[in-house]
C-alpha positions in Angstrom: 0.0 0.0 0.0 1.3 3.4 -0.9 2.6 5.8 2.0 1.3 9.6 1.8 3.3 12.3 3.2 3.1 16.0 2.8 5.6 17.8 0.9 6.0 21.9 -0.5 6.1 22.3 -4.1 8.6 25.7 -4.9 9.9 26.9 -8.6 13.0 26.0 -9.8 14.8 29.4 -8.0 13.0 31.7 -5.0 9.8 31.3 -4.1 7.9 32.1 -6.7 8.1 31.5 -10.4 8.6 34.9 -12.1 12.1 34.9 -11.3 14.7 33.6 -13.7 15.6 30.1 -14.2 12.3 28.6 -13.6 10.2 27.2 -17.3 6.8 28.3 -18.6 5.9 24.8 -17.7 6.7 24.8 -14.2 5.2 28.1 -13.9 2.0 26.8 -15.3 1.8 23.9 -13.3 1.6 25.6 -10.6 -0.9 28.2 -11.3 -2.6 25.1 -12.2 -2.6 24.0 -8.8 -5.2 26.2 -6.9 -5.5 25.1 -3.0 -7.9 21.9 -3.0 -7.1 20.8 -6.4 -5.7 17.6 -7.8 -3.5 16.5 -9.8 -3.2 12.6 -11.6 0.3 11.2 -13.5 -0.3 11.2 -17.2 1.6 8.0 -17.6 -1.3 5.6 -16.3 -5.6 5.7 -16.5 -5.5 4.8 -12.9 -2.7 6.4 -11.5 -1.4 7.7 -7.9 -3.1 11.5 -7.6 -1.5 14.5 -5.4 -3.8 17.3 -3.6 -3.1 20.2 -3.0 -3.8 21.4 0.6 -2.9 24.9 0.4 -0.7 27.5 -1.3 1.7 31.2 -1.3 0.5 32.9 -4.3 -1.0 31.2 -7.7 2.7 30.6 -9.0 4.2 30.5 -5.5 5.0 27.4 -3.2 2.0 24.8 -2.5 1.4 22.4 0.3 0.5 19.0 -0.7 -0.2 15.7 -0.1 0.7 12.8 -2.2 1.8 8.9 -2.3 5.8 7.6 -2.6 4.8 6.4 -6.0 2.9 9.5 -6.9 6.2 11.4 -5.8 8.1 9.8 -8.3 5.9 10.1 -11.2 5.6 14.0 -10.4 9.5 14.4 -10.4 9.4 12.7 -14.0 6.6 15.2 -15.1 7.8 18.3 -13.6 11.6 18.1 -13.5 11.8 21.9 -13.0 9.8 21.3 -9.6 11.5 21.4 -5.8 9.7 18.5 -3.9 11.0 19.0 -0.5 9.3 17.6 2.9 7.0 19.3 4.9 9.4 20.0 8.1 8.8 21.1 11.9 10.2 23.5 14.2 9.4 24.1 18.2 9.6 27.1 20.5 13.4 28.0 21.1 12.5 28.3 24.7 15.3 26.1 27.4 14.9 22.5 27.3 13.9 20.8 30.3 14.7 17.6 32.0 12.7 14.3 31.2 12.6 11.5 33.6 12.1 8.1 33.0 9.4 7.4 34.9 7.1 3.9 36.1 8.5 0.6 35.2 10.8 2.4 32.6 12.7 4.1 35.5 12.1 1.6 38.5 11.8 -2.4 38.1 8.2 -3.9 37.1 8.2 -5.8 40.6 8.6 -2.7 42.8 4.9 -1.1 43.6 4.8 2.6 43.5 3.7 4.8 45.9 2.4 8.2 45.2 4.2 10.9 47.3 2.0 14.0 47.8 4.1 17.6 47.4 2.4 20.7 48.1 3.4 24.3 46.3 2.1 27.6 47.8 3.2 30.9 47.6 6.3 32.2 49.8 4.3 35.0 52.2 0.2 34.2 51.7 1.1 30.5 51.5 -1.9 30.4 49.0 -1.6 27.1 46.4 0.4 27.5 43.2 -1.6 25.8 40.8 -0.1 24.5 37.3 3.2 23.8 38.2 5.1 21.4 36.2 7.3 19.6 38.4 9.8 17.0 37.9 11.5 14.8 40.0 15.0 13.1 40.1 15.8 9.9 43.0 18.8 9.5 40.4 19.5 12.3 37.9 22.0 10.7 36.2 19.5 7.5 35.3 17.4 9.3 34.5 14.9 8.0 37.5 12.1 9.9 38.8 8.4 11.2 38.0 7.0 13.8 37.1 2.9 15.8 37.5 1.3 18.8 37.5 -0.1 20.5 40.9 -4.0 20.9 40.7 -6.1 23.8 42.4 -4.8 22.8 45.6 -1.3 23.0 45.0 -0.8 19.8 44.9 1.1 16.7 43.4 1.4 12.9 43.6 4.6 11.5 42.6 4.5 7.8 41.7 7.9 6.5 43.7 9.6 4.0 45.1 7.6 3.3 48.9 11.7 3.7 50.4 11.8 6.9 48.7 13.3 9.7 51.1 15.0 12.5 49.5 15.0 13.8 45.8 18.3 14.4 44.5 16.6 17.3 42.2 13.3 18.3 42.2 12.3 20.9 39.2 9.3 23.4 39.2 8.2 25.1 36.9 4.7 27.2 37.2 2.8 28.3 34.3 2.4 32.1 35.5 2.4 33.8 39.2 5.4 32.3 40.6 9.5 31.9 40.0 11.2 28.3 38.7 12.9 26.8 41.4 15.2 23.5 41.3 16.0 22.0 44.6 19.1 19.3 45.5 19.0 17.3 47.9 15.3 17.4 49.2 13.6 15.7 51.8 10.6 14.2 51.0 8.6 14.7 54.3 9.1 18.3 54.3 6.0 17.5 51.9 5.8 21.9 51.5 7.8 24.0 49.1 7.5 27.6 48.6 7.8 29.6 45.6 8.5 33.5 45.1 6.1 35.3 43.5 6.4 37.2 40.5 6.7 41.2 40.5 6.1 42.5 36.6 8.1 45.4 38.0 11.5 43.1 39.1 14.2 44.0 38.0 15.2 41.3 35.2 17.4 40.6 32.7 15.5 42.7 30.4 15.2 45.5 32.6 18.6 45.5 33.8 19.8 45.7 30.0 17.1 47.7 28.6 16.8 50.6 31.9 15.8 53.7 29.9 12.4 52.7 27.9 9.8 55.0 26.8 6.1 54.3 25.9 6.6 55.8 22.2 10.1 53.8 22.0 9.8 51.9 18.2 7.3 54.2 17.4 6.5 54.1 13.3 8.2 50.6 12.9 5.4 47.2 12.5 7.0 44.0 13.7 5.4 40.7 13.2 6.0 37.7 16.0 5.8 34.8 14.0 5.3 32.2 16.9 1.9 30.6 18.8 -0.2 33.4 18.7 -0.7 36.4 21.1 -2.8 36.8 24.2 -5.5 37.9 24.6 -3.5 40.5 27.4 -4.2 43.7 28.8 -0.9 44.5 28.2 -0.3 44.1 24.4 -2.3 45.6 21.3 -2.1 43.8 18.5 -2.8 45.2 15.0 -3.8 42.6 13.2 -2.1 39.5 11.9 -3.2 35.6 10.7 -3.4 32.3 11.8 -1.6 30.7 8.9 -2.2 26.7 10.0 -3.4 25.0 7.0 -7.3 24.2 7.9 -7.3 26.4 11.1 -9.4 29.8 11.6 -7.2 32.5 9.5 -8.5 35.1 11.8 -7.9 32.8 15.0 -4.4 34.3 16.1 -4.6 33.9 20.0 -2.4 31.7 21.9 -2.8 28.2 23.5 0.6 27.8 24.4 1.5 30.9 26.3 5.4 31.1 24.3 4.1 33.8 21.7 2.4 36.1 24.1 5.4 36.0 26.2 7.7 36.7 23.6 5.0 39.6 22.5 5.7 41.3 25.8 9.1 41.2 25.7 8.9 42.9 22.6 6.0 45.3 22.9 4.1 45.1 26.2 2.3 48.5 27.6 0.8 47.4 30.4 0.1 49.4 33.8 3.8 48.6 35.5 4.8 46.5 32.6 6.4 48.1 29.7 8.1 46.0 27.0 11.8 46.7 24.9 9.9 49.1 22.1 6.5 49.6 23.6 5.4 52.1 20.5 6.0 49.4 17.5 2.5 48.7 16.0 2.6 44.8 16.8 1.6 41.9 14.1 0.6 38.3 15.2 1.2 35.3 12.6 0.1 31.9 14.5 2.1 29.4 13.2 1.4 26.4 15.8 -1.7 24.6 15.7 -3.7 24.6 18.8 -1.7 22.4 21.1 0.7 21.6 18.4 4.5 21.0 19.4 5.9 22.0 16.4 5.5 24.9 13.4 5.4 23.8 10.0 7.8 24.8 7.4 5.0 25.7 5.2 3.0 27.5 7.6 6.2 29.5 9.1 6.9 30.6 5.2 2.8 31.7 4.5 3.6 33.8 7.9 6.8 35.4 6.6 5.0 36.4 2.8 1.8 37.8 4.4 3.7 39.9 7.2 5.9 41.3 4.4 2.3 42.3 2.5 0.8 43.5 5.5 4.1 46.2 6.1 5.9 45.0 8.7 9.7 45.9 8.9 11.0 43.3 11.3 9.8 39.8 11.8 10.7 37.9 15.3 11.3 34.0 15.0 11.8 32.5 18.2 11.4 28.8 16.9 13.9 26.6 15.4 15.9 23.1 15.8 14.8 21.4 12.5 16.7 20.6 9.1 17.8 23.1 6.8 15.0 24.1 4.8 14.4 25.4 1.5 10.6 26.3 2.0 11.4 28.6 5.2 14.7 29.9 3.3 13.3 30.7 0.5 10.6 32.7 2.3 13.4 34.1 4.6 15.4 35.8 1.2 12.1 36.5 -0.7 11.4 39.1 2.8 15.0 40.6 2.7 15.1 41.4 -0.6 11.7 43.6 -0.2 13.5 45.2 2.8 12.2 43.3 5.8 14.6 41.6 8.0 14.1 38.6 10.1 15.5 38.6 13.8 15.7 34.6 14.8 16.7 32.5 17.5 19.9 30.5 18.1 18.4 27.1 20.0 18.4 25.9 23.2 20.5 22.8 22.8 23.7 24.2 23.8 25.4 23.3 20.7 25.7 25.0 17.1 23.1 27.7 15.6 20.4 25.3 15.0 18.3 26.2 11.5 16.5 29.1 10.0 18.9 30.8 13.0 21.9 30.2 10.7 20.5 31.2 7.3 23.1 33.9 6.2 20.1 36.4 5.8 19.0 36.4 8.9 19.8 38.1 12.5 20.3 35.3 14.7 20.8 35.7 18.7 22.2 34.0 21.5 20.6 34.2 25.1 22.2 36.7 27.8 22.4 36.5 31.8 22.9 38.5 34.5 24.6 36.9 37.6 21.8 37.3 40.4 19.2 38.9 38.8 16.8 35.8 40.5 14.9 35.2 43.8 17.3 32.8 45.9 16.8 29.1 44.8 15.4 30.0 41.3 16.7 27.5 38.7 18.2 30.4 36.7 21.3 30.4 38.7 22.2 26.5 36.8 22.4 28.7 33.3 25.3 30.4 34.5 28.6 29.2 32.8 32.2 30.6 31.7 33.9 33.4 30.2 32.1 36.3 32.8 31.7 39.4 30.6 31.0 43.2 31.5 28.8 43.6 34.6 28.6 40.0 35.4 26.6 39.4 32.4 27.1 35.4 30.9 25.9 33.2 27.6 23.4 31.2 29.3 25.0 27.4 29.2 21.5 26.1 27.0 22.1 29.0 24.3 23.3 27.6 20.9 26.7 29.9 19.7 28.7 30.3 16.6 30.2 32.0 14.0 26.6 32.8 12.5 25.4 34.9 16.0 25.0 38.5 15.1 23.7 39.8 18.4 22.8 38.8 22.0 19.9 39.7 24.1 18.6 38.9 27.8 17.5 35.1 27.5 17.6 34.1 31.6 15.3 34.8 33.8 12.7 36.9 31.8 9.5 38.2 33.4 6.8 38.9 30.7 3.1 38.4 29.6 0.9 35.1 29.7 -2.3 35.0 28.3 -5.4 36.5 30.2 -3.3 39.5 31.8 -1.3 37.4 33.7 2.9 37.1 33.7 5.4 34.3 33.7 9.2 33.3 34.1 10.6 32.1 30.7 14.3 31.1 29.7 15.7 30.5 26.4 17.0 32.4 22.9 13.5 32.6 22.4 13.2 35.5 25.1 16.7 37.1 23.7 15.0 37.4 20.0 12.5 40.0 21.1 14.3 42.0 23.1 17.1 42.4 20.1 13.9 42.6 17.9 12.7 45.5 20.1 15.9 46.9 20.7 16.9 47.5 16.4 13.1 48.4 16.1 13.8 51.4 18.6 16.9 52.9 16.5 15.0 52.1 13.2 12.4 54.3 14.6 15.3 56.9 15.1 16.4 56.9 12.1 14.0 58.1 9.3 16.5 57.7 6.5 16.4 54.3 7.0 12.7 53.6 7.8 11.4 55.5 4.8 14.0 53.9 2.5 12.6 52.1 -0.7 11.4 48.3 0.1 14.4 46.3 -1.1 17.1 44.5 -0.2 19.6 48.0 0.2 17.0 48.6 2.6 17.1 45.4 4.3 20.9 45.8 4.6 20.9 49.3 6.1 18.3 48.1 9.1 20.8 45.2 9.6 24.0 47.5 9.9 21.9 49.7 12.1 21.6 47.1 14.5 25.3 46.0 14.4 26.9 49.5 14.9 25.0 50.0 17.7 25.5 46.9 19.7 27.7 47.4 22.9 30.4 45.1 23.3 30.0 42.7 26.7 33.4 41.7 27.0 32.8 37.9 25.3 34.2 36.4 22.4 32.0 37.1 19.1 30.9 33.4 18.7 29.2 33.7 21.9 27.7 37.3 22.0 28.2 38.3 17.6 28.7 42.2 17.8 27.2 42.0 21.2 23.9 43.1 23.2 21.5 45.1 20.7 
C-alpha cells in the first residue's frame, strides 16, 4: 500500500516562479494547482493522484499531499519542480529535563507509591496551581516522575515506597510564581514555597534595557511569528493571521503561552509593565496549531509572505531546531530582498546555531544573563557558565553559539506576559529574539532615513548595519555574543 506524506512544491529558483531560471511549464503547473485541487500522472488511467492542501500565491510554493509512488511520477513530469518535505520546528524556549518514569525508571516488581508535594506561595502560603514539576531519585539515570499541581497546589509522585530525598526536584509554574530546582530534598518536608512574580523586578531585560519610553519603536510594525498572542491587557495587537493549514485564519490567539510571552518582551504596555519598544505597532502570525508542538515549514513561510504584505519591517522568529529548509529559506530571502529583515533564535541545545537561525540572511541571537538577577533558589542560577563578561553578564549554558550569531539579548530569567493578563518566568534564545527585535526596532524608529528607504534588499541591509553599529560590546568572544547586546 502506498505511503502519503506531505511535501512543499517551490519553482526552480526563489519562491515564486517569475524569477529567472524557472520554465513556462513549471510556472504553469503551478498556477494550475489552486489550493484543493488535484493532480493525476499522465503516464497511467488509474494512477497515484496529489492534492493540494494549500498554497503562497497562484505561482508560488503549494502544500500537498501525495503517495511515494505519486512522488516519483511527479519528479518525472515536472523536472523543473523542488519536492522538498514538509518540516517542523518548536519554540526556542530552554529544554527541560525528562525522567524516565514507572517501570521504565524503577523495576516492574517494585509497587509505586504516590508521594504528595504541596506548592504555595512564599508570604500568603496560598496554592500555586499549574506547576510542572519533575523529580530526580537518580539524575544521572534518568529516574524519577514527574505531575502537574492541581487547584490545591498539589502533586502525587508515583515513587519508590523507600523513597526519602529527591536528588533534584524541578518546578516550573505556568504564571504567578519563580522556577525553582531544589538538590537534595527531603521528602517529608512535603511543603515547598515559591517566590512570587513582580512584573516590576528588575530582570534581565530590565537590567539591559533601563531607559524605555512608551513611544520607544514608534512608526516601525514587527510581526511575531510564533503561537499566537494573548488575549493580554498588556499588548495591542494590530492585526495579523493564523496561517495553520485548515485552522481559523483570523484565529491568532495563543494556546501555548510562548508567543504572548515573547510579544511582551517585545512590545508590552501594560500598567507597570512596559516592553523593549513599547510604541512598534505589533503583528501576530500563528504558526502552531492549537496544542501543536511543532510549526510547520509551510505555515512558518505563509507567515513570513503575508507579514511582508501587511508592512511590517522586522519579523521575530523564536522557533527553530529542524533541518535546513528550502521552504522557510526561500521565504526568509524573498522578505530581505523587499526590505524586511528577520531577527531569529539561536536554539536551546547548547550546541551550534540550529536552522533558519543560521540562514546567512537572517539576525540570529544567543541568550544573555545576569549573575543574580533571580529570587534565591530559582533554577536560573544553573544557566550560569564561563567566560564572565561586562557587569557579570554570561551566555546562558542552553544557548546555541557560533560564527553565524549577530547579536545577544537577555535570555535568563525573563519576566513577561501570559495569556489572560497574567505574567510568567521564561528562559531560552526565544526571550533574547524579542528583546534584540525590540531593541533595532527602537533605532530604526530613530532613524527616518532608514525607515522611509525604498522596500528592497539595500534597505534590508541598512536596518541590519543599524543594528550591528549599535551593539555594545560585553566583554565575550563574538561566537558567543556576535557584535554584542542590541
Amino acid at each position: 500500500m502506498a505511503h502519503t506524506s506531505r511535501f512543499v512544491l517551490l519553482p526552480t529558483r526563489g519562491f515564486t516562479a517569475d524569477l529567472p531560471l524557472t520554465s513556462s511549464d513549471t510556472s504553469d503547473f503551478l498556477l494550475s494547482m489552486a489550493s484543493g485541487g488535484e493532480w493525476r500522472a499522465t503516464t497511467a488511467a488509474r494512477s497515484p493522484r496529489m492534492t493540494v492542501l494549500d498554497s503562497i500565491h497562484g505561482n508560488g510554493a503549494k502544500l500537498v499531499a501525495l503517495s511515494d509512488v505519486a512522488l516519483v511520477r511527479l519528479k518525472r513530469e515536472q523536472p523543473g519542480l523542488r519536492v522538498v518535505p514538509e518540516v517542523f520546528y518548536p519554540p526556542a524556549q530552554a529544554p527541560r529535563p525528562r525522567p524516565l518514569i514507572g517501570v521504565q525508571a524503577f523495576s516492574a516488581r517494585v509497587d509505586l507509591a504516590r508521594k504528595r508535594v504541596r506548592i504555595v506561595f512564599q508570604g500568603s502560603g496560598k496554592p500555586v496551581r499549574d506547576v510542572d514539576v519533575i523529580a530526580f531519585t537518580d539524575f544521572a539515570a534518568r529516574r524519577g516522575a514527574s505531575a502537574k499541581t492541581n487547584a490545591k497546589g498539589e502533586v502525587r509522585l508515583d515513587l519508590p515506597p523507600e523513597t526519602r530525598r529527591l536528588e533534584r526536584i524541578y518546578l516550573y509554574p505556568a504564571h504567578g510564581a519563580w522556577p525553582m530546582l531544589l538538590e537534595n530534598w527531603p521528602l517529608d518536608d512535603g511543603l515547598i514555597q515559591l517566590a512570587p512574580i513582580d512584573p516590576g523586578f528588575v530582570d534581565s531585560r530590565i537590567k539591559a534595557y533601563p531607559k524605555r519610553a512608551p513611544g520607544d519603536g514608534a512608526g516601525v510594525t514587527v510581526g511575531v511569528i510564533d503561537t499566537g498572542v494573548g488575549p493580554h491587557a498588556a499588548l495591542r495587537v494590530a492585526g495579523g493571521l493564523n496561517t495553520v493549514t485548515g485552522e481559523d485564519p483570523a484565529d491568532w490567539s495563543d494556546s501555548h503561552d510562548h508567543g504572548t510571552h515573547v510579544a511582551g518582551i517585545l512590545a508590552g504596555r501594560g500598567a507597570g509593565f512596559r516592553g523593549v519598544a513599547s510604541g512598534v505597532s505589533l503583528r501576530a502570525y500563528r504558526v502552531f496549531g492549537k496544542n501543536a508542538d511543532g510549526a510547520s515549514s509551510f505555515a512558518i513561510a505563509k507567515a513570513i509572505d503575508r507579514a511582508v504584505a501587511d508592512g511590517c519591517d522586522l519579523l521575530n522568529l523564536s522557533l527553530g531546531g529542524g533541518p535546513d529548509d528550502p521552504t522557510t529559506g526561500e521565504a526568509i530571502k524573498a522578505a530581505r530582498a523587499k526590505g524586511v529583515v528577520c531577527v531569529v533564535a539561536a536554539g536551546n541545545d547548547g550546541g551550534a546555531v540550529s536552522w533558519p537561525g543560521k540562514h546567512p540572511l537572517v539576525m540570529a541571537v544567543s541568550a544573555l544573563g545576569y549573575e543574580g538577577l533571580w529570587p534565591a533558589g530559582s533554577m536560573q542560577s544553573a544557566c550560569v557558565q564561563p567566560p564572565p563578561g561586562k557587569n557579570r553578564c554570561f551566555i546562558a549554558d542552553f544557548s546555541n553559539t557560533g560564527a553565524e550569531i549577530d547579536l545577544t539579548g537577555p535570555g535568563v530569567g525573563v519576566v513577561s506576559c501570559i495569556p489572560h493578563d497574567r505574567f510568567g518566568v521564561m528562559d531560552g534564545t526565544s526571550m533574547a529574539c524579542p528583546a534584540v527585535t525590540g531593541a533595532i526596532a527602537r533605532r530604526l524608529a530613530a532613524d527616518l532615513t532608514v525607515l522611509q528607504m525604498a522596500r528592497d534588499g539595500e534597505r534590508s541591509d541598512a536596518i541590519v548595519k543599524l543594528g550591528l553599529t549599535a551593539a555594545r560590546d560585553m566583554g565575550l568572544p563574538p561566537y558567543l555574543q556576535g557584535a554584542g547586546l542590541a
